[in-house]
C-alpha angles and dihedrals in degrees: 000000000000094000093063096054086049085054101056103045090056084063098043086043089057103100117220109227112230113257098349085059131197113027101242086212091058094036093058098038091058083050093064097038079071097057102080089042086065088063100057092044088064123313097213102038097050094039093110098046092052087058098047084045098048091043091050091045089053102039086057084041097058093043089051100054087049086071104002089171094043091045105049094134141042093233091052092056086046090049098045090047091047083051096046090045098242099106094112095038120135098264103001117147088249094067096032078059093051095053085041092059091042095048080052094054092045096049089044082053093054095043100048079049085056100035083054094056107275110157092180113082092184092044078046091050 
């Protein structure tokens, strides 16, 4: 259960910046600081969230080392694909963020079910 501690202090210990908001670098590296957890949580289950995880990571990821200094942060490469149109755009980083965030939510949701006593994983999923 360590690794878990360890987890969520490497969110908690990413600093907003004022007005420009969440640094795209710490944010991603705390994504990926999830991803062996999802194996020992359980290799085959969460084999397809590890994959929906890992491809989202990657797709931000490879918008961010196009303009590291001009995407900093996560809300500055939202804002310049909402600008440029491609937002919606089948694989931006902008939708990659938004299932992020979703696949987040939904492993914080599974967690909290096991963390309050769920011996079930498929009654916690």
């Amino acid at each position: 259960q360590s690794f878990l501690l360890v987890l969520a202090t490497r969110f908690s210990d990413i600093e907003l910046r004022e007005e420009e908001g969440i640094p795209t670098e710490e944010f991603l590296e705390s994504c990926y600081a999830i991803v062996p957890v999802l194996d020992k949580l359980g290799p085959t289950v969460f084999a397809p969230v590890k994959m929906d995880f890992v491809g989202n990571i990657k797709k931000i990821n490879q918008k961010f080392i196009t303009n590291k200094e001009g995407f900093d942060t996560l809300q500055k490469i939202v804002l310049h694909e909402v600008n440029a149109g491609v937002a919606q755009v089948r694989n931006s980083a902008t939708e990659a963020l938004l299932w992020l965030k979703r696949g987040l939510k939904f492993l914080k949701g599974f967690l909290t079910e096991v963390k309050n006593g769920e011996k079930n994983i498929q009654t916690a999923l």
